[in-house]
C-alpha positions in Angstrom: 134.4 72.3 50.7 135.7 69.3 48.3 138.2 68.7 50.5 135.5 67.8 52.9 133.8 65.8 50.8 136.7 64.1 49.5 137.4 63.5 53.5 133.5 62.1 54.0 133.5 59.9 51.3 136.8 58.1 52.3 135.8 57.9 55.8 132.3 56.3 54.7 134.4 53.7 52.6 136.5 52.9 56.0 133.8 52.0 58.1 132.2 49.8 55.9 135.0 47.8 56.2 134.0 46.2 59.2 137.4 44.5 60.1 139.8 47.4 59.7 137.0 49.9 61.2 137.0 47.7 64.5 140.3 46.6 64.1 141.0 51.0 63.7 139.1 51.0 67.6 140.5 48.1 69.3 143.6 50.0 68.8 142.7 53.3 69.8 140.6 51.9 73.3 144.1 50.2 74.1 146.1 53.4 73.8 143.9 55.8 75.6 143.3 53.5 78.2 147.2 53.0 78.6 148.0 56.9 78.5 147.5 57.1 82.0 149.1 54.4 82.6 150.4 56.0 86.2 146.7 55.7 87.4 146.5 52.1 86.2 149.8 50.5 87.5 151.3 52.1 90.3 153.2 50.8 93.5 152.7 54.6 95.1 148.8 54.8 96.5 146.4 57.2 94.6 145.4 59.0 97.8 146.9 58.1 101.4 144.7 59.4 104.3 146.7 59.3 107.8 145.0 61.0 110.7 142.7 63.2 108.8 145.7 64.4 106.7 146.0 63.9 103.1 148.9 62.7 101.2 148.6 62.5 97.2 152.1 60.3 96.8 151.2 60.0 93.1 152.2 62.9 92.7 154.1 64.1 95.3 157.5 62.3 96.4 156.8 62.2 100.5 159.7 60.6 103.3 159.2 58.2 105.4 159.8 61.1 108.2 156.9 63.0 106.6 154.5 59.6 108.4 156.7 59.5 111.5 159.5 57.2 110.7 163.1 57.8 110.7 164.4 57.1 107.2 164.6 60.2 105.2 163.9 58.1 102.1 160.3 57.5 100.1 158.8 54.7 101.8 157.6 51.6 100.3 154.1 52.0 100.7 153.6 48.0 100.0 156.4 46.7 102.5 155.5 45.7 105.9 157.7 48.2 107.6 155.6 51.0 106.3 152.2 49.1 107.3 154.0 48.5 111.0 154.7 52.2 111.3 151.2 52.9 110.5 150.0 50.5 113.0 151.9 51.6 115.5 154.0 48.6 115.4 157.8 48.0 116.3 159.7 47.1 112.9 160.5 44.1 113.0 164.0 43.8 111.1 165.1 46.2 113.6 164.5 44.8 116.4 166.1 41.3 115.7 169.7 43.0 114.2 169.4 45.3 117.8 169.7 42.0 119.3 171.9 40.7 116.7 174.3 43.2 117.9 173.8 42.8 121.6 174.5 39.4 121.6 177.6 39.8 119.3 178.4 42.9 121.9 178.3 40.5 124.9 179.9 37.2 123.6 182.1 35.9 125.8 184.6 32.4 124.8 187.2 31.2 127.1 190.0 33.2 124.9 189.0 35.8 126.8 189.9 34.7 130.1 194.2 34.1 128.8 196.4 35.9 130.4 198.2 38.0 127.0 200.1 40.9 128.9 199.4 43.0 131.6 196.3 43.3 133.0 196.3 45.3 136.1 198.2 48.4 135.1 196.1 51.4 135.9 196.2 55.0 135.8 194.5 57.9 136.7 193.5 58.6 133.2 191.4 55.3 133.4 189.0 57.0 135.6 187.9 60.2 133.4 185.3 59.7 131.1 186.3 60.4 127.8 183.2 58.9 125.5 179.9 58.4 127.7 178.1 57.9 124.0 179.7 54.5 124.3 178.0 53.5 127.7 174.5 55.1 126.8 174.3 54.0 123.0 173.4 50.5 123.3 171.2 51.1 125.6 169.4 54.2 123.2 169.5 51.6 120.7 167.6 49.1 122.6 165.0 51.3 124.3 164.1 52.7 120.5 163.6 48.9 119.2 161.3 48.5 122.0 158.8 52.0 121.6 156.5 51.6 119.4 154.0 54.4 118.4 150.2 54.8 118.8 148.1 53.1 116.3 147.0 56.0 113.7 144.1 56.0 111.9 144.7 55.6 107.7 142.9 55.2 104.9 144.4 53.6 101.0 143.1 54.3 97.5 144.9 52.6 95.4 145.4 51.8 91.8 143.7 48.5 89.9 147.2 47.2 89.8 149.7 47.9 92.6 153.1 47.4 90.8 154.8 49.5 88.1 156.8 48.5 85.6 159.8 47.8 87.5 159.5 47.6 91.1 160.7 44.0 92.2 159.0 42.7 95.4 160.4 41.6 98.1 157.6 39.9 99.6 155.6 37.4 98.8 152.3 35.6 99.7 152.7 32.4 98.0 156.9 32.3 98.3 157.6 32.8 94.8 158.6 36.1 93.5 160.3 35.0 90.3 158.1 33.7 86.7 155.1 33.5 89.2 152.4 31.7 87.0 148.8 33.0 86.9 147.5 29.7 88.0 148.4 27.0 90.7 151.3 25.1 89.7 152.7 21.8 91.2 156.4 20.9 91.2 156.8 16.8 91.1 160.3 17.0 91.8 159.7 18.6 95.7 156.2 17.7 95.9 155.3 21.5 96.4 151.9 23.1 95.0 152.6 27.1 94.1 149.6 29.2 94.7 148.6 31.4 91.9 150.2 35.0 91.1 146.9 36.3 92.0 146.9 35.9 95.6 149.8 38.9 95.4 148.3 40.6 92.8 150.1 40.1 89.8 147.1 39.2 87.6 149.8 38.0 84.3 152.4 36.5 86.4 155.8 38.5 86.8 159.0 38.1 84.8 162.6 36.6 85.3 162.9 39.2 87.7 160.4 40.0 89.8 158.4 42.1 87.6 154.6 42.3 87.0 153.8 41.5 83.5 150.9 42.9 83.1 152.3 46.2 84.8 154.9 46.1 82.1 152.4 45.2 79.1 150.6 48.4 79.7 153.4 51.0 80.2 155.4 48.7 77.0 151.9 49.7 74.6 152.3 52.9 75.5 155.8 53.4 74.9 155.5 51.5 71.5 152.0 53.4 70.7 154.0 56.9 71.1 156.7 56.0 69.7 155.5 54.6 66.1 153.3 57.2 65.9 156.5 60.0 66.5 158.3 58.1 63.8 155.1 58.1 61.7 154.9 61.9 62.2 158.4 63.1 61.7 158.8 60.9 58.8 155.4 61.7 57.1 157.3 65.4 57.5 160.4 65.1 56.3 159.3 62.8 53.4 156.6 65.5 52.5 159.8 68.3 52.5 162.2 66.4 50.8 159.5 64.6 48.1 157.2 68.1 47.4 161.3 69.5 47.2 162.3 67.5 44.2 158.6 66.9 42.7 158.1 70.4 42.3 161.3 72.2 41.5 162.3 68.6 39.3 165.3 69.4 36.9 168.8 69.0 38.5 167.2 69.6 42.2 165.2 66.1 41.6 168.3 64.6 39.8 170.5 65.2 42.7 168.2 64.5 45.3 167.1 61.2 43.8 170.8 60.0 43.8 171.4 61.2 47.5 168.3 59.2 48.5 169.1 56.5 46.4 173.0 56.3 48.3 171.5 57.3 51.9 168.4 54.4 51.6 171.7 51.6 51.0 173.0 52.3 54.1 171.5 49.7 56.8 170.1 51.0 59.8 171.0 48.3 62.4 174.7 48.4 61.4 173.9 52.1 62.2 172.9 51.3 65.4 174.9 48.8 66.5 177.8 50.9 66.0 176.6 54.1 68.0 175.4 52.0 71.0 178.9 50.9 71.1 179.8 54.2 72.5 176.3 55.9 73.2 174.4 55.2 76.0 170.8 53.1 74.1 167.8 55.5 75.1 164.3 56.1 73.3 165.7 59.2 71.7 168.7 57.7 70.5 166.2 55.3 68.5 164.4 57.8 67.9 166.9 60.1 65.5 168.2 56.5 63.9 165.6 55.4 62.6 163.8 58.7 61.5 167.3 58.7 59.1 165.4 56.4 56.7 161.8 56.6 57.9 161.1 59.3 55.8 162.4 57.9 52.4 159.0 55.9 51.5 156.7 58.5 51.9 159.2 61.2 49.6 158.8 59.3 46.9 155.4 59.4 46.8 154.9 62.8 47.8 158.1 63.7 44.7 155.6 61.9 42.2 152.4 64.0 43.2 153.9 67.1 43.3 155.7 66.2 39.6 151.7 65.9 38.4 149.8 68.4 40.3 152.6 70.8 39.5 151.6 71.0 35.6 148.2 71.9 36.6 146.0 75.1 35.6 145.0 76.5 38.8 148.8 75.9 40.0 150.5 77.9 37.0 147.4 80.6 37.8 148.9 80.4 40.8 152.4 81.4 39.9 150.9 84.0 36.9 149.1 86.1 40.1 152.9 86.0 41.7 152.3 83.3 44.2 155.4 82.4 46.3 156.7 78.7 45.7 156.1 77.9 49.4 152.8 79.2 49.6 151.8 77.4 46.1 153.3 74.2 47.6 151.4 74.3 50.8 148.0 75.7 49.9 147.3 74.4 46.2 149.7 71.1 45.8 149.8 69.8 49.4 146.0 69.4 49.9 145.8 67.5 46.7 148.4 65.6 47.2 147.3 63.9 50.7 146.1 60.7 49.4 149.6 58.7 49.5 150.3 60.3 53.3 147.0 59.3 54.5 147.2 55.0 52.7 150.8 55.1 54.2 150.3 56.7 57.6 149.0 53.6 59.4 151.8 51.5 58.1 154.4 54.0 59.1 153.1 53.4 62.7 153.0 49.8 62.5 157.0 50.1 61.3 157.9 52.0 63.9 156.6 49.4 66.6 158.0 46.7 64.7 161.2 48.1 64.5 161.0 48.6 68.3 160.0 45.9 69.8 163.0 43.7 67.1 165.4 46.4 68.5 164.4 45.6 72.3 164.4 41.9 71.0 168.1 41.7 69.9 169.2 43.9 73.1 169.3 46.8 71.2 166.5 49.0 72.0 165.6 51.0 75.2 167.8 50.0 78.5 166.7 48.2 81.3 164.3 48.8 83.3 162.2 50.5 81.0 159.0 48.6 79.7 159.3 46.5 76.5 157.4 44.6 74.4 160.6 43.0 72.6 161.8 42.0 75.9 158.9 40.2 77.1 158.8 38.7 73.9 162.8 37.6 74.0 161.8 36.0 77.8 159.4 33.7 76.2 
């Protein structure tokens, strides 16, 4: 019951402070709304109706096959090969290489009309038919550029943004798929007005390669949102085993621990880093265990000097008279009381972790490409 208390009062005092409180919301709006981030951004459609069938791609992985093409592959549900199939349409590309080939099949120059060696020497082997794929493929070939299928009858749902964080398009409404602007743009040195981003859907523009930004902001936040908060966790929890260690035991096991911290906290972490992603592969979990080496070092020392008080108290030798364990005296009668430094530090544990994120994915040290950063955006300008 104080505990409660203890937890109302605090909470009362934090929203009265009006800019943290809404400051505390802003924050939390951002992240749920980017947890499903797959529903927000996405370049697969939330529900595909084709001719009374139903197709969820956004969750299931269909072929083109599966819609009555011929590549086994997923489709690319924004390309105008997969509209033309569902029109009923003859592709396009295909149909100008068949030709390509035809005409390269059929070129005729006056070298081939010089006489190079013998021309009339025939045998009776010259009459069997030993490949009659040869004679009929070109003309298979032809005849399937030309069919085109029946118009079928589909229906889209798609997601408020139709890109993910790194699908590069390959079409383009207003001719510029690289650092397309938001806005209309004129170039004086060809004369030539660039339509806005918008009219292809990429409300923020995309990014020196293709990318949507905002498709990237939102799937970056969330990355950086779980991720501070996992360092923010796991270090809260080793600092809390390693502090509550040494506070409550003290003597030589806070003696020695204290100089191990001491030695381990002098060791830099980016020299750490930048020597195992010289022969690791970068990933979020590799960032992850390098930085939780020293995220947990703040917190211990706070939690080593409550447990050093609280530990001299009556209800905690009571405690240890009634033949308590040590565990069960440090989690049920110390840890409780000892709460106040976890929960002023917590909040700027998270906020290191992002830092520390987005500076690694800023110097080219962070996640790999093309997963979504904020430090990268940032390093694009």
């Amino acid at each position: 019951m104080k505990n409660d208390k203890d937890l109302k009062i605090k909470w009362d005092k934090f929203t009265r402070d009006k800019r943290a409180f809404t400051s505390f919301i802003i924050l939390s709006i951002l992240f749920i709304a980017t947890v499903p981030a797959e529903l927000l951004c996405n370049v697969r459609p939330i529900v595909l109706i084709v001719d009374g069938k139903t197709y969820i791609p956004i969750l299931i992985t269909y072929s083109e096959t599966d819609f009555g093409g011929t590549l086994p592959s997923e489709p690319d549900y924004l390309s105008k090969r997969f509209m033309n199939l569902l029109d009923g349409k003859p592709d396009e590309s295909f149909s100008s290489s068949s030709k390509d080939k035809i005409h390269q099949s059929f070129d005729i120059g006056l070298d081939d009309f010089e006489d190079d060696g013998p021309v009339f020497s025939i045998g009776l082997d010259d009459f069997e038919d030993d490949n009659p794929t040869i004679s009929t493929s070109l003309t298979t070939e032809t005849t399937a550029s030309q069919t085109s299928t029946k118009p079928r009858d589909y229906w889209f749902l798609w997601p408020p943004i139709r890109y993910d964080y790194k699908y590069i398009p390959t079409e383009s409404n207003t001719g510029n798929v690289v650092l397309a602007a938001p806005y209309k743009r004129f170039i004086e040195e060809t004369n030539q007005v660039i339509e806005s981003s918008w009219k292809d859907g990429h409300y923020l523009g995309t990014d020196d390669r293709g990318r949507d930004v905002l498709a990237r902001l939102i799937y970056g936040l969330r990355i950086s949102m779980i991720f501070g908060l996992s360092i923010a966790v796991t270090g809260t929890f080793i600092g809390c085993l390693f502090g509550g260690t040494q506070g409550f035991f003290g003597g030589w096991i806070d003696l020695i621990g204290q100089r191990l911290t001491e030695i381990w906290g002098s060791i830099p972490r980016l020299y750490i880093l930048i020597i195992l992603s010289s022969f690791l592969v970068p990933s979020v979990l590799l960032l992850f265990l390098i930085l939780n080496l020293t995220a947990w070092m703040g917190i211990a020392a706070y939690i080593r000097a409550e447990f050093l008080k609280i530990r001299n108290f009556e209800y905690v030798k009571a405690a240890k008279a009634m033949g308590v364990s040590n565990f069960e005296i440090m989690r049920r009668h110390i840890l409780p009381n000892a709460l106040t430094p976890i929960v002023t530090f917590f909040p700027f544990e998270v906020t290191a972790g992002i830092l520390a994120l987005v500076s690694l994915d800023f110097l080219n040290l962070g996640v790999p490409s093309p997963a979504p950063s904020m430090g990268e955006l940032l390093a694009q300008g």
